[in-house]
C-alpha positions in Angstrom: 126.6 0.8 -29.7 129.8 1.2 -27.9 132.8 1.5 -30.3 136.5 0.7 -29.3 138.9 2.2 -32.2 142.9 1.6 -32.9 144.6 3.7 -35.6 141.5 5.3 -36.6 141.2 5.9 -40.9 139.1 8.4 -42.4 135.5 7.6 -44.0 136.2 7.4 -47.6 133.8 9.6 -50.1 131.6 8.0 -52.4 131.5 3.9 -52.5 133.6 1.8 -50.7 135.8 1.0 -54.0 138.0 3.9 -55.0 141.5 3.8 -56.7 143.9 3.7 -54.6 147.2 2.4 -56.4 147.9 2.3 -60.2 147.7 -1.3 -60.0 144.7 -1.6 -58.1 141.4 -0.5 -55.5 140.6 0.2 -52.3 138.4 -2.0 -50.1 137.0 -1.4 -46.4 137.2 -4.6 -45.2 135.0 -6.3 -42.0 136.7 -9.4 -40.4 133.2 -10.8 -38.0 133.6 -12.1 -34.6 137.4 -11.6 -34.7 138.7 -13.2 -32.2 142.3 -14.7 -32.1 142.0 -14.5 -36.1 145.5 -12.5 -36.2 146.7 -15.4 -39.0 143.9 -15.1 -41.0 143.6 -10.8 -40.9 147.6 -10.8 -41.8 146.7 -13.1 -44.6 144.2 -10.3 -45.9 146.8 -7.7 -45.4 149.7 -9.5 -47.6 147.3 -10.5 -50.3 146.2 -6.9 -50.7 150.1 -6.0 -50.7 150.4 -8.2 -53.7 147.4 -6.9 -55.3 148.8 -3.4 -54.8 145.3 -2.6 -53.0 144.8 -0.4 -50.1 142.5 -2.1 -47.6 141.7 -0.9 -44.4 141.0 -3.8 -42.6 138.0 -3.4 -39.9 137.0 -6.1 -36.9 134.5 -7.1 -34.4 133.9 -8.8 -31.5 131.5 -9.4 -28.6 134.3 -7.6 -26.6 136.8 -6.1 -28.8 138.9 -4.8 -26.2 139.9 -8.3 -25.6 140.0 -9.8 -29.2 143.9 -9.8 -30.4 142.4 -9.5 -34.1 140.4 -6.3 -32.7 143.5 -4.6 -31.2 145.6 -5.6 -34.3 142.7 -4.1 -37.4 142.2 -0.4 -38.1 139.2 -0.2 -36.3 137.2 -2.1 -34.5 133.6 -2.2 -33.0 131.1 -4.2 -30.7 128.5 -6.3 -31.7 126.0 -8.2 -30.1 125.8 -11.8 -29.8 125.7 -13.5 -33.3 122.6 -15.5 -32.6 120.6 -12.6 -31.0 118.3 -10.7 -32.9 120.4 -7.5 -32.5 123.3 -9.2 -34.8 122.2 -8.7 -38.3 120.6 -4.4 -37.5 123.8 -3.9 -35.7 126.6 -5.0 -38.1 123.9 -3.5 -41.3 124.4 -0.1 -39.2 128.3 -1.0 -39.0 128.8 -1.9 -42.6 126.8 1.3 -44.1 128.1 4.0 -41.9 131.7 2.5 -42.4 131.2 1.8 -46.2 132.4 -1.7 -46.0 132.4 -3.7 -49.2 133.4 -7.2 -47.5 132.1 -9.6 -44.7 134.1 -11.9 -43.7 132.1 -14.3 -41.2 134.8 -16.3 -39.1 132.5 -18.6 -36.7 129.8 -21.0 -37.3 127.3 -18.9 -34.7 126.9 -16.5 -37.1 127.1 -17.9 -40.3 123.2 -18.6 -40.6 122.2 -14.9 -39.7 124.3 -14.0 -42.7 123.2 -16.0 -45.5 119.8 -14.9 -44.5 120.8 -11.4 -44.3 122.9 -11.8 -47.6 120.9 -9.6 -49.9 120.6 -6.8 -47.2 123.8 -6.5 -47.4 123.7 -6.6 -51.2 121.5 -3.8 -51.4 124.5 -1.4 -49.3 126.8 -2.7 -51.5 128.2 -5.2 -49.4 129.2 -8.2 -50.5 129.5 -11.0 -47.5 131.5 -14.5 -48.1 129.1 -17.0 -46.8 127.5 -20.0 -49.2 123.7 -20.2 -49.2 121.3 -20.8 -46.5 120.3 -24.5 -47.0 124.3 -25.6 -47.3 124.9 -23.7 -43.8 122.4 -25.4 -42.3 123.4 -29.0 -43.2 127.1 -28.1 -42.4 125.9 -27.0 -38.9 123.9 -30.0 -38.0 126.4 -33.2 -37.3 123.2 -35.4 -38.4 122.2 -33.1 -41.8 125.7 -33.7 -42.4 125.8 -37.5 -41.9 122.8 -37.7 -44.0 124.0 -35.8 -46.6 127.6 -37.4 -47.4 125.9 -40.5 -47.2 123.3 -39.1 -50.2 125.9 -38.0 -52.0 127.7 -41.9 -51.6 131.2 -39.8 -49.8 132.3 -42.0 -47.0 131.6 -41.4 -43.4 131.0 -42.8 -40.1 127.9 -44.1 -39.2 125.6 -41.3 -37.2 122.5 -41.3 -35.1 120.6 -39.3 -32.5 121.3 -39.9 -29.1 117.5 -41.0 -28.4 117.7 -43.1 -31.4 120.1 -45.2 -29.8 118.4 -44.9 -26.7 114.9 -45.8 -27.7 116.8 -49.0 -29.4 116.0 -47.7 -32.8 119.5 -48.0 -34.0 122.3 -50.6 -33.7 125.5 -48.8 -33.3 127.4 -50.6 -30.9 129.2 -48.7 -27.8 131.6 -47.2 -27.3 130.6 -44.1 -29.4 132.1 -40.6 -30.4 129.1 -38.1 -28.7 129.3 -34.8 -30.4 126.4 -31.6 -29.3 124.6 -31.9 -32.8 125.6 -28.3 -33.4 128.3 -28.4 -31.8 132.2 -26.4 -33.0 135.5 -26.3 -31.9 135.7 -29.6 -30.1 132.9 -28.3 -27.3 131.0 -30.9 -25.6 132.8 -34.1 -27.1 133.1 -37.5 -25.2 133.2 -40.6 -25.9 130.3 -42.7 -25.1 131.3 -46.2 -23.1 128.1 -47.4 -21.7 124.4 -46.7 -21.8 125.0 -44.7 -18.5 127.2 -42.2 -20.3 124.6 -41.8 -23.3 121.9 -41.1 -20.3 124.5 -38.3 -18.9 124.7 -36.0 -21.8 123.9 -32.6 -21.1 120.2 -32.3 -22.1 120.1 -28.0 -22.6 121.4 -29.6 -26.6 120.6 -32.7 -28.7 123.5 -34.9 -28.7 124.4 -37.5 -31.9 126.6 -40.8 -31.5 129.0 -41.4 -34.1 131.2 -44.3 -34.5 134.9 -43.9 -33.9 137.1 -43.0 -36.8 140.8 -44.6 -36.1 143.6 -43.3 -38.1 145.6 -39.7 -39.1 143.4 -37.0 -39.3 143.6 -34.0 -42.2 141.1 -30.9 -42.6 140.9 -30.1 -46.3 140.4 -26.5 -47.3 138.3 -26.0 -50.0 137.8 -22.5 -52.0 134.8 -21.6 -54.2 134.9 -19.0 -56.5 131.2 -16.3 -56.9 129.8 -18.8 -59.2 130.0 -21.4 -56.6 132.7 -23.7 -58.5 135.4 -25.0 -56.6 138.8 -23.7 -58.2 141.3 -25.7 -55.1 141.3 -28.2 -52.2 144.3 -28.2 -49.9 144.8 -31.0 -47.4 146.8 -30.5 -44.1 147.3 -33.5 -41.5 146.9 -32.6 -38.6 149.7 -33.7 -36.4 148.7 -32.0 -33.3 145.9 -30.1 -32.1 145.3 -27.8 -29.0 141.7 -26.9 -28.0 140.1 -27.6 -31.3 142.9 -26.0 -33.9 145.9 -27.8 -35.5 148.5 -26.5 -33.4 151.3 -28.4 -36.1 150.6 -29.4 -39.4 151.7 -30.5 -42.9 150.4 -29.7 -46.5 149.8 -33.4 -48.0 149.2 -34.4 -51.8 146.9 -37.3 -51.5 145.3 -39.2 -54.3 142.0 -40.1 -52.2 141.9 -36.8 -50.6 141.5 -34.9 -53.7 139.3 -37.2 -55.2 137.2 -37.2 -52.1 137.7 -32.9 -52.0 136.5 -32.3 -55.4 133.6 -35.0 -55.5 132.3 -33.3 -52.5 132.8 -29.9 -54.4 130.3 -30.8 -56.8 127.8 -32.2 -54.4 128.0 -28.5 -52.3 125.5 -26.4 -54.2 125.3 -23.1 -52.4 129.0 -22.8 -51.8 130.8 -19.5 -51.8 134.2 -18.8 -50.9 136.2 -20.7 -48.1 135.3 -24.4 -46.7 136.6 -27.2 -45.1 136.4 -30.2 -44.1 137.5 -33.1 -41.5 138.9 -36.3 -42.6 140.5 -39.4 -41.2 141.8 -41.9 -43.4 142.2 -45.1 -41.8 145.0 -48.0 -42.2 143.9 -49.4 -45.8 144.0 -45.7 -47.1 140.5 -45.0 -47.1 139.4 -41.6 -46.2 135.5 -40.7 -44.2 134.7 -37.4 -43.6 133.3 -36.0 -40.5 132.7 -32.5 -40.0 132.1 -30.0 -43.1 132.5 -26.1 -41.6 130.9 -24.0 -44.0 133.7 -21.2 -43.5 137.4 -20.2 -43.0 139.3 -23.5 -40.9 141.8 -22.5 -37.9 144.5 -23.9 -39.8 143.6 -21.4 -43.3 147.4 -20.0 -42.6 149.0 -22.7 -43.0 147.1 -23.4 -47.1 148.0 -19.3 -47.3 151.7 -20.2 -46.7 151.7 -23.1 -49.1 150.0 -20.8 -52.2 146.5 -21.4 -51.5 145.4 -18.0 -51.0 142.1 -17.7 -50.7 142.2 -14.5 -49.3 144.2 -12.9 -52.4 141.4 -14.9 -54.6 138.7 -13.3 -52.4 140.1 -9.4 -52.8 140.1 -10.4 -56.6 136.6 -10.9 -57.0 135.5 -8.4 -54.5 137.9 -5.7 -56.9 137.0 -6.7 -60.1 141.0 -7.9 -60.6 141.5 -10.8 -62.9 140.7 -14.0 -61.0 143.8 -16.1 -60.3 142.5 -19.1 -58.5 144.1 -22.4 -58.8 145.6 -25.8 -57.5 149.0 -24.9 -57.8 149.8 -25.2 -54.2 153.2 -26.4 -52.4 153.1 -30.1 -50.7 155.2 -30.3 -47.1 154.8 -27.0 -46.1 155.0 -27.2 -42.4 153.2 -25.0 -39.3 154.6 -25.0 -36.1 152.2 -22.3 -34.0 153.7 -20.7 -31.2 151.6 -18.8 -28.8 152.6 -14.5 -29.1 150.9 -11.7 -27.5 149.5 -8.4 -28.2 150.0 -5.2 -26.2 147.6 -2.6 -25.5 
């Protein structure tokens, strides 16, 4: 497999942990399907600064040579499409010969082929952040999802099939949010204004119709420590978003929204590590969720800034360091992204 490398490192002897500082480890590091992640690799970086650990930070990519996180981590390597068969041998081979000791899985593609592969990568010594199998699942399907907060009594918007509503089986009224079922960052959605536009959906992917959610919107960020208990949930509104991501954004203390956040924290059995989820909370106050991503959110910098450092929390319990989680994060703490550029 071809292999592009920037500032290579030498292979450590041994295991991947060895001391490194007084005050704490070393840890070979894999950020997957890198992409324009630079945010969330610095965020790795500074936490191990704190932690007075010396991580070599490694990346990949369908095509690294054109992945800003790529050019910016130690090394970095090729992989093959994360729903290809070729994924899961491919980053094995990458994470033994490199001795890395953490995954870090970055899009929702490839989320599924990891908590499969999860105790593969065990047995290498590898631990990778993704929850359990089932909870991916439902957090990739927009209906398993609807179906599930509504189990679990959370409030969301109504959500059917497309066919459902056009075989007259449901009684949603148009016009309607339609979403590609598995569907991520924003691709594929339309609103729905007539029968016509229900009948025009791209058939290569199911679609569902969702009713319209009016009011601000706010992803919250949730973080779940190795026994799967949820230690913080940080909400940002999001008061601007460009292709998907909040492009500016607020930290927000919100009674409902932390209720909401840590009632759906004990519903989420399975969960490891970072979450989110998308809210709006309409007029009267009331929040309904949308969307849960079973991973890192685009706007994770922005909770790091404010003290909600999962990635620090993460290093901790990959190091054997005492665990510092908490909910002691800063409320208005404001991101304004800017768009920068790497140089090769």
């Amino acid at each position: 497999m071809a292999t592009t490398s920037h500032r290579e490192v030498p292979a450590l002897s041994g295991t991947q942990f060895e001391r490194g500082t007084p005050e704490g480890r070393s840890l070979r590091m894999m950020l997957s399907s890198a992409g324009r992640r630079v945010g969330l690799m610095r965020s790795f970086r500074q936490s191990a600064g704190l932690l007075g650990a010396d991580l070599t930070m490694f990346a990949c990519d369908l095509t690294p040579e054109w992945s800003p996180a790529c050019i910016e981590a130690d090394k970095a390597s090729a992989a093959p499409p994360a729903e290809s068969e070729e994924f899961i041998p491919a980053m094995l081979d990458i994470c033994k010969r490199e001795q890395i000791g953490l995954v870090v899985p970055t899009i929702d593609t490839e989320l599924l082929a990891y908590s499969r592969a999860r105790d593969q990568f065990s047995a290498i010594n590898c631990h990778v952040a993704v929850a359990d199998e089932p909870l991916v699942l439902m957090a990739r399907d927009k209906l398993a999802t609807a179906l599930f907060l509504t189990e679990a009594g959370l409030r969301s918007p109504r959500t059917i099939a497309a066919e459902e509503f056009l075989s007259g089986e449901a009684d949603l009224s148009l016009p309607l949010l339609a979403k590609p079922r598995h569907g991520s960052s924003s691709r594929g959605i339309m609103m729905a204004q007539n029968r016509e536009d229900v009948l025009g959906l791209d058939k290569s992917e199911p679609y569902i119709l969702q009713e319209y959610l009016h009011g601000r919107e706010f992803t919250v960020s949730l973080y779940f420590d190795g026994e799967g208990q949820l230690q913080c949930a940080i909400p940002h509104e999001r008061l601007r978003v460009r292709s998907g991501e909040v492009e500016k954004g607020v930290t927000v203390r919100d009674p409902s929204l932390s209720d909401m956040a840590w009632r759906l924290g004990k519903a989420l059995h399975g969960a490891r590590g970072a979450m989110c989820f998308q809210v709006r909370v309409d007029e009267n106050g009331q929040p309904s969720i949308f969307e849960i991503n079973a991973r890192f959110g685009g706007g994770y910098p922005l909770a790091h800034q404010a003290g909600a450092q999962f990635a620090r929390w993460m290093l901790e319990e990959r190091l054997g360091l005492p665990r510092t989680a908490n909910d002691d994060w800063q409320e208005g703490v404001l991101m304004l992204r800017f768009d920068d550029a790497v140089f090769v």
